[in-house]
C-alpha positions in Angstrom: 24.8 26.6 9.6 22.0 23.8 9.5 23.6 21.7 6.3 19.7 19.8 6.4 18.0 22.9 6.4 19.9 24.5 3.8 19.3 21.6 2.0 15.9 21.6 2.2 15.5 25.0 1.5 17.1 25.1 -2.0 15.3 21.5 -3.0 12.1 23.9 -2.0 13.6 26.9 -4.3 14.3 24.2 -7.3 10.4 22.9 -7.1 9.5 26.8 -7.3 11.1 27.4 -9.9 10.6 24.1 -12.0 7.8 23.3 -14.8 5.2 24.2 -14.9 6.8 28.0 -14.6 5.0 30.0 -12.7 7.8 32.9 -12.3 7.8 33.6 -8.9 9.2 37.0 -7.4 11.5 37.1 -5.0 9.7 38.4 -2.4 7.3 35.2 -3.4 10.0 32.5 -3.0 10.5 34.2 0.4 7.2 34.4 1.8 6.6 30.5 0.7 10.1 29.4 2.2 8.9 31.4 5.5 6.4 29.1 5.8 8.4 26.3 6.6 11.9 28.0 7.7 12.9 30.5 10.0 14.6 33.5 9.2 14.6 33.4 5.1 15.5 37.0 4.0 15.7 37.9 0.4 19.6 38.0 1.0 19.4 34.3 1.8 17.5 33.1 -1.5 19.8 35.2 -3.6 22.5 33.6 -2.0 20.8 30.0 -2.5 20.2 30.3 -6.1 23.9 31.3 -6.6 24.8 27.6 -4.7 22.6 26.0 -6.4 24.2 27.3 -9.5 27.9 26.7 -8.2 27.2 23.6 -6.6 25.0 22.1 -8.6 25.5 23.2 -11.9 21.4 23.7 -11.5 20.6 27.3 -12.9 17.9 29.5 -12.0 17.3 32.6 -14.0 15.3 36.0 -13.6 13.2 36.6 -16.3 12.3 40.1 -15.8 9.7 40.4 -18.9 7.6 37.6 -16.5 8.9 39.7 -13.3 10.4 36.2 -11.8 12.2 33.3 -11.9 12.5 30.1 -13.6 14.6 26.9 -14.0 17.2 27.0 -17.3 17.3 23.8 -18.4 17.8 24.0 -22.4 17.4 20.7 -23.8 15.8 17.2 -23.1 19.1 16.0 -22.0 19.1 18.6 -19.6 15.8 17.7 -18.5 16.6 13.7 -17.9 20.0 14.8 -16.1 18.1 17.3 -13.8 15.3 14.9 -12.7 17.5 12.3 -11.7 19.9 14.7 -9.8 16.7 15.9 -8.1 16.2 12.2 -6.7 19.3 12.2 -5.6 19.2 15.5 -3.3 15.9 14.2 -2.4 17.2 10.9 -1.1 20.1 12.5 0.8 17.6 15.2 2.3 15.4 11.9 3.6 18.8 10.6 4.6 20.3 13.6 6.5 16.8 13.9 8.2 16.8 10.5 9.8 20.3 10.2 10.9 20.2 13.2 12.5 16.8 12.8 14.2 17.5 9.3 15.6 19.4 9.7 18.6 20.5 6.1 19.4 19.7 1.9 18.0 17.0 1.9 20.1 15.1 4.7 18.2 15.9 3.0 15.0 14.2 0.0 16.1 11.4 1.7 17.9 10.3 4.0 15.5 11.7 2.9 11.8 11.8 -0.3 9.5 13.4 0.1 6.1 13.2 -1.9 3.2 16.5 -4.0 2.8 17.6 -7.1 1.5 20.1 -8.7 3.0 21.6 -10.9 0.0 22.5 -8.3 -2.2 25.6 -7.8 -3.1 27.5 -6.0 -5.7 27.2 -2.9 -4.9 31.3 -3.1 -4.1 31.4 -2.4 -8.0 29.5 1.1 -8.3 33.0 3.3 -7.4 34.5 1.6 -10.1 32.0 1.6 -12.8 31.5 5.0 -11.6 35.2 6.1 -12.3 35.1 4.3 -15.7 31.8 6.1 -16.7 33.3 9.3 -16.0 36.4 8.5 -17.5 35.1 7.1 -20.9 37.0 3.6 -20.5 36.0 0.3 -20.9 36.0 -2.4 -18.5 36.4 -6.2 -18.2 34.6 -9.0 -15.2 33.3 -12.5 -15.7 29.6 -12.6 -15.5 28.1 -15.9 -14.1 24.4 -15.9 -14.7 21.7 -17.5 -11.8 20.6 -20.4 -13.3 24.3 -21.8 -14.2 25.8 -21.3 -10.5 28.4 -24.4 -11.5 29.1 -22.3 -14.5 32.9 -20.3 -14.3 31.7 -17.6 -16.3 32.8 -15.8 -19.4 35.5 -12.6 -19.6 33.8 -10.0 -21.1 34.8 -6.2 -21.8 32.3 -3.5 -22.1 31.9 0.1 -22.7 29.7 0.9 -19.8 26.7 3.3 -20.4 24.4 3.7 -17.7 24.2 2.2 -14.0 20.7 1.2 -13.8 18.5 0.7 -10.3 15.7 -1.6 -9.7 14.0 -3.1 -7.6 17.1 -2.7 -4.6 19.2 -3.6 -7.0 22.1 -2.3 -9.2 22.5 -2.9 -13.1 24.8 -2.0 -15.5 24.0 -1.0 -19.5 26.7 -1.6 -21.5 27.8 -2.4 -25.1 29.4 -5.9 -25.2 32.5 -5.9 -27.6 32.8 -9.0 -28.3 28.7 -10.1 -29.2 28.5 -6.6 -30.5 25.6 -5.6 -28.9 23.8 -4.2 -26.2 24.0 -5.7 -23.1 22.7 -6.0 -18.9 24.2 -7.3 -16.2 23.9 -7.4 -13.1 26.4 -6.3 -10.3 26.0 -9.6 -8.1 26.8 -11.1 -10.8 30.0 -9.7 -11.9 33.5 -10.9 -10.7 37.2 -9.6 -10.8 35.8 -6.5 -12.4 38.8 -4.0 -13.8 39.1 -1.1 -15.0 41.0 -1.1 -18.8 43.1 2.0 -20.6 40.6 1.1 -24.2 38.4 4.1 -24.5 34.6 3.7 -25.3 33.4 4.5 -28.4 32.0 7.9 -28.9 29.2 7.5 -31.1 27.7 4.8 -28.6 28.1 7.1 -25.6 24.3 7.4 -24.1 22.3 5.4 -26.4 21.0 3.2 -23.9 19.7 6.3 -21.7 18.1 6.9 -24.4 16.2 3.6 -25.2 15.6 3.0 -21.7 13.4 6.0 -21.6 10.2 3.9 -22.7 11.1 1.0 -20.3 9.6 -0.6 -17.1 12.4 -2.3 -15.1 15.3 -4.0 -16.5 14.1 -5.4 -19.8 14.9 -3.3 -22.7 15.6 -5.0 -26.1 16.9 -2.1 -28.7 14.7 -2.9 -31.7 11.5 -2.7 -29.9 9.5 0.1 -30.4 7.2 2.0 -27.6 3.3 1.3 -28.0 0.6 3.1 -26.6 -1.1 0.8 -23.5 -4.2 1.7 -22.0 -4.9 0.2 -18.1 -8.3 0.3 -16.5 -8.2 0.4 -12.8 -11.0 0.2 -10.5 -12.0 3.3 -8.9 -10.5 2.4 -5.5 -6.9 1.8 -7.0 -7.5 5.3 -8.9 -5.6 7.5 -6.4 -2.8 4.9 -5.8 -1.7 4.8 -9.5 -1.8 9.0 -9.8 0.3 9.5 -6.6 3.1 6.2 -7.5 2.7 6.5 -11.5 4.0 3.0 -13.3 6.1 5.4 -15.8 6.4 8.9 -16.2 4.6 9.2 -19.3 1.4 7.6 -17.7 -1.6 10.3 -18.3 -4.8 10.0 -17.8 -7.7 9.3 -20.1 -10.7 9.3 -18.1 -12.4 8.6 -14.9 -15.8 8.0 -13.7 -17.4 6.7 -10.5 -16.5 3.1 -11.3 -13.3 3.1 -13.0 -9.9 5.7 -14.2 -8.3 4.7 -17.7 -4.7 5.2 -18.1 -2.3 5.9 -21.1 1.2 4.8 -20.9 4.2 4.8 -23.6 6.4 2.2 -23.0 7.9 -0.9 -24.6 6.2 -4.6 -23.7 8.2 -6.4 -21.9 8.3 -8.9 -18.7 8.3 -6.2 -15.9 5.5 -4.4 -17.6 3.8 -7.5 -17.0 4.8 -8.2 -14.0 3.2 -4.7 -12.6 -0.2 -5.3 -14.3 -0.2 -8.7 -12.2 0.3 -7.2 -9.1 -2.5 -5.1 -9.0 -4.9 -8.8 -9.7 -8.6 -8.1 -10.6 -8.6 -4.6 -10.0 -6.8 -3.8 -13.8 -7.5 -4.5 -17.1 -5.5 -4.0 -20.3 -7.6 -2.5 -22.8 -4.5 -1.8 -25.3 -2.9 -3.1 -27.3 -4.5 -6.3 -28.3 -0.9 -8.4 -28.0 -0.7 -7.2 -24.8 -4.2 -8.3 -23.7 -3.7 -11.6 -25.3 -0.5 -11.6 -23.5 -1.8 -11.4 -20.2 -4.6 -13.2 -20.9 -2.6 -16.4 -21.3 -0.8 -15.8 -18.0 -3.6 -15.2 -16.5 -4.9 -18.5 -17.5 -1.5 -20.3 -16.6 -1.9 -19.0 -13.2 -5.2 -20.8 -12.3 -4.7 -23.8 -13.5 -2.4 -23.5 -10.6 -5.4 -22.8 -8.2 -8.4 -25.6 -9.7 
C-alpha cells in the first residue's frame, strides 16, 4: 500500500468532515476522494475513518439524524490539540511527497530551494524536552542570553509547558522555580540540559497554551490582556493577508475598491509590531490608539535614519 496516498486520503477525509459541518454521506466522501485517487470504494473510507480513529485518536462520527458524518471534537482543548496535529500530518504529507518524488541531489538542486538557516541550533534538545513533557518532570540547563556571550550562564530548573516554533526556531514555555514566574527560552540557548525525577506542578500544567492563544510570535507577558486591533491594507495586499492570516482570529471588517479593514485579537507586543512594519506604507493601524502611537514613533525613528 501507498503510505503517501493513504495519507493523503484521510488528511482529505478529516477536512470533509471538519467545521464548518456539512455531514457528508458516505457515498459523498467517496465520489470527492475519486476525484483525486484511484480506486476509493466505500470499504476503503470506512476503513480510513476507523485509522484515523485508532491511529490518531482523531474521531469521526455518523450522525444519522443529518444522514452523514462529522468530526467529534468536544471541547476547545480538543479543538487547539486537533489543529496543531493537523499541521503536523500536513507537514509530513509535504514531506513524504518530496522525498519520494526527488529521485537524486541533482533534482533537489534543479528543481527545489527551502528555507533553512544554517546557524540554528538546539534543536538536539526537543527529544528531551519532549520526554519530560510527557512525563510531567521538571528539567534543569544553563541559559546564556545573546547579548552576554562572555556571560557563564545561570542553572535554572523549570516545569516545561509548551515547545513553541517561530520563525525556524524552537522555544520553550516554562515556569521558572526559582523567579517564580513564567518564563522563555530559547533552545540555542540552553546548555547541559537534564532531565530531573521533581514532578511539575499540576495546577500550572497548560497555562501558557492557554495565554499564548492571543499572541504573535514569542512575546507573551501573562498580565497582558488581548485588545481588539484593527489594520487597513491597501487593496493590492487584500488577498495576501486573507490567504497567510497574521493570527487566527483575524476577520474581516470591510473592503472596498481601495482598501480591506481587518480585526484581530491579540496582545501588543514587539512581533506584532514587527509584522505591521513589514508590510511599509501599504497598512495602517486604525486601533487601538496606543498601538498607533506606538508605531507612529517607530515609524518616525526609522526615517530619521533615511534624511
Amino acid at each position: 500500500m501507498n503510505q503517501i496516498q493513504t495519507l493523503r486520503r484521510r488528511l482529505h477525509i478529516i477536512r470533509m468532515v471538519d467545521r464548518p459541518f456539512l455531514y457528508p454521506s458516505l457515498r459523498k466522501l467517496v465520489d470527492q476522494l475519486s476525484e483525486d485517487f484511484d480506486a476509493v470504494s466505500e470499504r476503503t473510507v470506512e476503513r480510513d475513518i476507523r485509522a484515523i480513529g485508532t491511529t490518531y485518536q482523531i474521531y469521526i462520527r455518523n450522525d444519522r439524524r443529518k444522514g452523514g458524518y462529522y468530526l467529534d471534537l468536544p471541547t476547545d482543548e480538543d479543538i487547539a490539540d486537533f489543529e496543531q496535529f493537523v499541521q503536523l500530518l500536513e507537514r509530513r504529507e509535504r514531506l513524504e511527497f518530496l522525498t519520494s518524488s526527488v529521485a537524486s541531489i541533482r533534482g533537489i538542486g534543479r528543481y527545489l530551494q527551502l528555507e533553512h538557516n544554517t546557524q540554528f541550533t538546539g534543536s538536539e534538545h526537543l527529544p528531551l524536552l519532549w520526554q519530560a513533557l510527557q512525563t510531567g518532570r521538571c528539567v534543569e540547563f544553563v541559559y546564556r542570553k545573546f547579548e552576554k556571550e562572555a556571560d557563564e550562564g545561570k542553572l535554572r530548573r523549570v516545569e516545561p509547558d509548551l515547545l513553541l516554533e517561530y520563525r525556524n526556531r524552537f522555544y520553550l514555555d516554562c515556569f521558572d522555580l526559582e523567579a517564580n514566574q513564567p518564563r522563555t527560552f530559547g533552545l540555542d540557548r540552553l546548555h547541559g540540559l537534564s532531565l530531573t525525577h521533581q514532578p511539575i506542578s499540576a495546577t500550572r500544567t497548560g497555562q501558557r497554551r492557554t495565554d499564548r492563544r492571543h499572541a504573535i510570535g514569542v512575546t507573551c507577558p501573562p498580565d497582558l490582556e488581548p485588545q481588539r486591533v484593527v489594520l487597513r491594507f491597501q487593496a493590492s495586499e487584500a488577498n495576501y493577508v486573507r490567504s497567510l492570516p497574521l493570527h487566527s482570529s483575524q476577520r474581516l471588517l470591510q473592503e472596498t475598491p481601495d482598501f480591506v479593514d481587518l480585526e484581530l485579537t491579540v496582545i501588543l507586543n514587539h512581533e506584532l509590531e514587527r509584522e505591521i512594519l513589514a508590510f511599509g506604507e501599504l497598512v495602517e493601524v486604525l486601533e487601538p490608539a496606543e498601538l498607533r502611537e506606538k508605531m507612529t514613533d517607530r515609524i518616525r525613528v526609522l526615517s530619521k535614519k533615511y534624511y
